[in-house]
N, C-alpha and C positions, 0 to 999 in steps of 0.2 A: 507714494508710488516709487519703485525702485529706477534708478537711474545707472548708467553706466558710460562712461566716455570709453568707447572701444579704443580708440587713438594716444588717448593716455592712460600707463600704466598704474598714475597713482590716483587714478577717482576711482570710487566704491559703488557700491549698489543700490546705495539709500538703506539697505536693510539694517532692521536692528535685531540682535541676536543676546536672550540671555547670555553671562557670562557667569554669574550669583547671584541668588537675591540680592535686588536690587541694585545690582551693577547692570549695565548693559554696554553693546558694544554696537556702533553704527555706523554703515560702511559709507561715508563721506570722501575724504581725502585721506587712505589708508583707515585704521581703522579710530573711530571718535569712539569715547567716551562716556557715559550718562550713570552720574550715581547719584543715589537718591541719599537726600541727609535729613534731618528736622526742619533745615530752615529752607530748604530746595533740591534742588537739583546743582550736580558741577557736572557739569558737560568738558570735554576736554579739544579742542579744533572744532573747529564751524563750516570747517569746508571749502570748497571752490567758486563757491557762488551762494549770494543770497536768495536767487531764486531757488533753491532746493530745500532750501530752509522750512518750511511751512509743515511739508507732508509730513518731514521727520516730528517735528516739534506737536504738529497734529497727535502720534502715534506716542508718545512719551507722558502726553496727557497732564504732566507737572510743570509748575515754573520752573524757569532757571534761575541760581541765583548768583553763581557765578561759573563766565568763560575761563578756562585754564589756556594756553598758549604751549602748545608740546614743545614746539620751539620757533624760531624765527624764519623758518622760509619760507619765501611767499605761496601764498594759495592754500594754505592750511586753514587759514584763517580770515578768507575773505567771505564768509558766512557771516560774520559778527553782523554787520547794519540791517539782516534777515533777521537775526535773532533781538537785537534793538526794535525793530518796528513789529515783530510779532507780539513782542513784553508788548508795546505803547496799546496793538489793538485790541491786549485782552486785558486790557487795565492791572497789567502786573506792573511790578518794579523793575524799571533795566535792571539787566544783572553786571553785576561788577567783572573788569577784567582784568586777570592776574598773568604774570609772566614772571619770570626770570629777569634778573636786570637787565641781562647782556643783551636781551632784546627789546631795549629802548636803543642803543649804539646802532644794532644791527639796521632796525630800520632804520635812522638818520642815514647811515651809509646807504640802505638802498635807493633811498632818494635823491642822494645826490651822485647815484651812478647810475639813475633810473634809465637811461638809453642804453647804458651798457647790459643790464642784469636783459634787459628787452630784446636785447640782440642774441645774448646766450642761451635765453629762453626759446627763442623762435628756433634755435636751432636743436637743444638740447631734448626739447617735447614735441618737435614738429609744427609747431602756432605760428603761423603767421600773424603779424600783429598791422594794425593800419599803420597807425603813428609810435614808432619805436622812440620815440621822446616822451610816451605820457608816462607821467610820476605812480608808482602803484599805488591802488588802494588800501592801504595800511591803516587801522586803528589800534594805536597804540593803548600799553594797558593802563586802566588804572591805581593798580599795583601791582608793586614788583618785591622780592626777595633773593638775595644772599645765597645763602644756604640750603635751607630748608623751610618750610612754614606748614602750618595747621589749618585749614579749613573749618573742618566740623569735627568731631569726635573721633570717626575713624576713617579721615580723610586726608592725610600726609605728602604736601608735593618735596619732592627730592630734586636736587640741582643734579643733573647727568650727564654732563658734560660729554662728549662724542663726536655725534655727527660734524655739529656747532656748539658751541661753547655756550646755549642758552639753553638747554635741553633738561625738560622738569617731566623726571617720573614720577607715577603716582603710587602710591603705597598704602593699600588696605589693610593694615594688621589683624584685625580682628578675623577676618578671612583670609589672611594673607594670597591678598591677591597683587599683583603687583602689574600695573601697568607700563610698557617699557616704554615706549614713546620713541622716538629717532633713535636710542640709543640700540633696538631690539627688533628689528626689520624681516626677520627667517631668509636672508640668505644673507649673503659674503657683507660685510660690512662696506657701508659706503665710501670710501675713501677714497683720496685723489682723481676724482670726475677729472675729463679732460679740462674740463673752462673754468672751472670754479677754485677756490683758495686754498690753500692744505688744510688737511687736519692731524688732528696728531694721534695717531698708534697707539700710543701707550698709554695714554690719556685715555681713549676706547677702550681699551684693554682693563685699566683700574677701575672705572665707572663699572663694567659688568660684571667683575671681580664684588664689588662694593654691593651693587645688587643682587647677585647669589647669597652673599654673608647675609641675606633676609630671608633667607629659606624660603621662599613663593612657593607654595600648592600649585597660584595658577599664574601664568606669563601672557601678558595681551601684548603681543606684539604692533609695532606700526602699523607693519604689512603683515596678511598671510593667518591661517585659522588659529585661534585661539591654543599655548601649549599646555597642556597638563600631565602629561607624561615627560617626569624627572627634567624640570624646567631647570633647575638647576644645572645641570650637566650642560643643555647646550650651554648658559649662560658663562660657566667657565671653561668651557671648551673654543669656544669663539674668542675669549679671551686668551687662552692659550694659545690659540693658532697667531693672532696677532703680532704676541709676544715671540713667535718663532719667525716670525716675517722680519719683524724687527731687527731683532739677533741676526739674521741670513743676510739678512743685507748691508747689515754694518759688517758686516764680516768679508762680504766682498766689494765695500768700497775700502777700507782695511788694508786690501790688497792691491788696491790701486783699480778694478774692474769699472769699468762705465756702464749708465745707464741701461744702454740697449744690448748689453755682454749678460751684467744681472739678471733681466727679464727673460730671455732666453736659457739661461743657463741652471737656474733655482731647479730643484725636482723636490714637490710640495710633499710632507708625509700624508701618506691618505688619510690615515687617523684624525688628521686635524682639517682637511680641507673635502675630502671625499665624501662629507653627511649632505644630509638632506638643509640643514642651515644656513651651508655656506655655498649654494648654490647661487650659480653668477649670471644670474638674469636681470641683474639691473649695475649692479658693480662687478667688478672686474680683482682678479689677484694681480696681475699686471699695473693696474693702475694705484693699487698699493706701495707696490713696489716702488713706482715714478714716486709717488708720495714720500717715501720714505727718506730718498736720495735726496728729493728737492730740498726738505728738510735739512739735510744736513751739507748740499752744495750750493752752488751759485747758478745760475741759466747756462751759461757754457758749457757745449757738448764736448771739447776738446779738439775738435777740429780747428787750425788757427786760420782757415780759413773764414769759419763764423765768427770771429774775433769781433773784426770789422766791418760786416758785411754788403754788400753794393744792396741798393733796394732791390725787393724780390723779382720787379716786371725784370729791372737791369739784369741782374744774375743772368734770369730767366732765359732774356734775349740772348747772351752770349752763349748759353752754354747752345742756344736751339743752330744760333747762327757757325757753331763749330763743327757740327755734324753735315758735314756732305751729303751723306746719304740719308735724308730722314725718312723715306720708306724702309732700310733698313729696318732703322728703330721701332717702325708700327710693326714690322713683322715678326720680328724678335720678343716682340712684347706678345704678340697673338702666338706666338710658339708658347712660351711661358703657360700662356691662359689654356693652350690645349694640353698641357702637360700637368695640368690643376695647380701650377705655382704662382696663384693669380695675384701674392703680394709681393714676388719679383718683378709680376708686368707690372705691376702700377710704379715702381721703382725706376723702372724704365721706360714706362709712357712719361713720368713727368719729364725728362729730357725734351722734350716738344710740347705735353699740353700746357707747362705752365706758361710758358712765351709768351707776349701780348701779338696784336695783329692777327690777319685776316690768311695769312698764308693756307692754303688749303690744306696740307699734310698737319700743319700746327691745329686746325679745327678739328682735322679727322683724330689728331689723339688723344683731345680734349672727349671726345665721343667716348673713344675709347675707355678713357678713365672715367667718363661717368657709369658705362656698362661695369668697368672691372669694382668699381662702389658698391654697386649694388649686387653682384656677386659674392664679394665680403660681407655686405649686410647680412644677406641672408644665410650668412655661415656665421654671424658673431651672435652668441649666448647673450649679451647682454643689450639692454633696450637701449640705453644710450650710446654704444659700439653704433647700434644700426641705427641711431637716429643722426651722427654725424654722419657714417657714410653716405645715406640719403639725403643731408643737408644741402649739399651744395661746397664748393670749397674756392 
């Protein structure tokens, strides 16, 4: 039965949809997987939950013989214990699970930052979670590969390095079908999320370069409908654009240019950013750009003010306690918001609402900046944009 999480952007339908003989594609957690070999089935992600497990596997009608692992973020693959105990109740064999090395580390790491990833989570999807100390449910694989590896005959995982540095494409030769996995999303590539760890550009860049050189017919992307029209192109087109982000931005740190001077100032060629691919409904060109820099600076904005900075309540309090007139400041800020410059007011509501204490002008601007949030939400392109504005701060 098909399923859908309205709330989050990366659960699927449940549907399963030819793709070729004997390939199929099913809409889980982006899109999974299902090809059929001599000895089984390899299914590729398991999804966000084991209860969804059943209907799909119902509908597939074959065992599986082995899980693939696209890559290591959570919720991809928290279907696996569904797909364990559907094997146990129809007297098949558990099926073996394969990853990427890197995703033996990755998990050790989220375990032991399991409050943390739980805190970014709730914020970054919207989830409220009970207990932001419980440890994920992760099942690690029982094999892992290097480079590359063979399956079945014409079943080929490819190491793709991208997103995350554990990320295994699949590659059909025989039909050259080529399944992209996190490396191949249909829009802007994922880079530099506000909470999460760099990734690196050009590294993105070479992997989709590396994947074109296999001339794919057909491109299953993570997210979004299946490409068979000149897969190829977006594939080194997206890389191209990268590689111009790349270049742009060393070029104006180069010059000595800051952060927030960059992000503003870049003017993108359309050619490379104006398709239908690198549309920015879940990543951001901006937040490339931060990516890029952070890469190659240190956390200081250059103000020597941030140097050393008084804790944030501290700061807070002085700057709120310097202003005399703090109706002023709400008003000036409600000018802004009528003149639609709603991220000058929020620049200028935080002079009062970050403050601690009960001051009533200080509450009334905290109001204020929750409105002006959600104003930008609903103007920002990208699901994560609007899922911190609505966060809370």
């Amino acid at each position: 039965m098909p399923f859908q999480d309205t709330k989050n952007p990366l659960y699927g339908t449940g549907e399963i949809t030819e793709v070729a003989p004997g390939v199929r594609s099913i809409g889980l957690q982006g899109n999974s997987l299902a090809v059929e070999t001599p000895s089984g089935l390899v299914v590729v992600d398991t999804g966000p939950s084991p209860d969804l497990v059943a209907p799909v596997l119902d509908q597939l009608s074959e065992p599986v013989r082995w899980i693939v692992y696209s890559h290591g973020h959570l919720g991809y693959n928290y279907g696996v214990p569904g797909f364990f105990d559907y094997a146990a109740a129809h007297g098949e064999r558990r099926p073996a699970v394969v990853a990427h090395e890197n995703v033996v580390r990755r998990y050790r790491r989220y375990l032991e930052t399991a409050g943390l990833q739980n805190h970014i989570n709730t914020r970054q999807f919207r989830r409220p979670m009970a207990d932001l100390t419980a440890p994920p449910p992760v099942t690690f694989p029982d094999q892992t590969y290097r480079e590359a590896m063979t399956l079945a005959p014409d079943v080929r995982l490819l190491w793709a390095p991208s997103e995350t540095d554990d990320v295994t494409a699949v590659w059909l030769p025989s039909q050259r079908v080529l399944y992209g996995s996190a490396a191949v999303i249909n829009g802007i590539p994922n880079i530099g999320t506000p909470m999460r760890t760099m990734r690196d550009t050009v590294r993105w860049a070479d992997t989709l370069d590396r994947l074109a050189a296999l001339n794919p017919a057909v491109l299953v992307p993570e997210f979004g409908p299946v490409i068979r029209e000149d897969p190829v192109r977006q594939l080194t087109m997206t890389a191209a654009a990268l590689r111009w982000l790349r270049s742009a931005v060393v070029d104006q740190l180069n010059r000595g240019r800051r952060a927030d001077d960059i992000v503003h100032d870049l003017r993108y060629p359309a050619e490379l950013f104006d398709v239908p691919w690198m549309r920015e409904h879940y990543g951001h060109r901006e937040y490339i750009v931060r990516d890029i820099v952070r890469s190659e600076t240190g956390w200081w904005d250059g103000n020597p003010t941030t140097l050393h900075p008084s804790r944030p309540d501290a700061a807070a309090a002085a700057r709120a306690g310097a202003i005399t007139d703090k109706q002023a400041v709400l008003d000036h800020a409600e000018r802004l918001r009528a003149d639609g410059r709603v991220q000058e007011a929020l620049h200028v509501i935080d002079l009062l609402a970050l403050a601690p204490g009960d001051d009533p002008l200080v509450k009334q601007a905290r109001a204020v900046k929750e409105e002006l949030c959600a104003v930008r939400a609903a103007e920002a392109s990208s699901y994560v944009s609007r899922s911190f504005y609505r966060s809370g701060w």
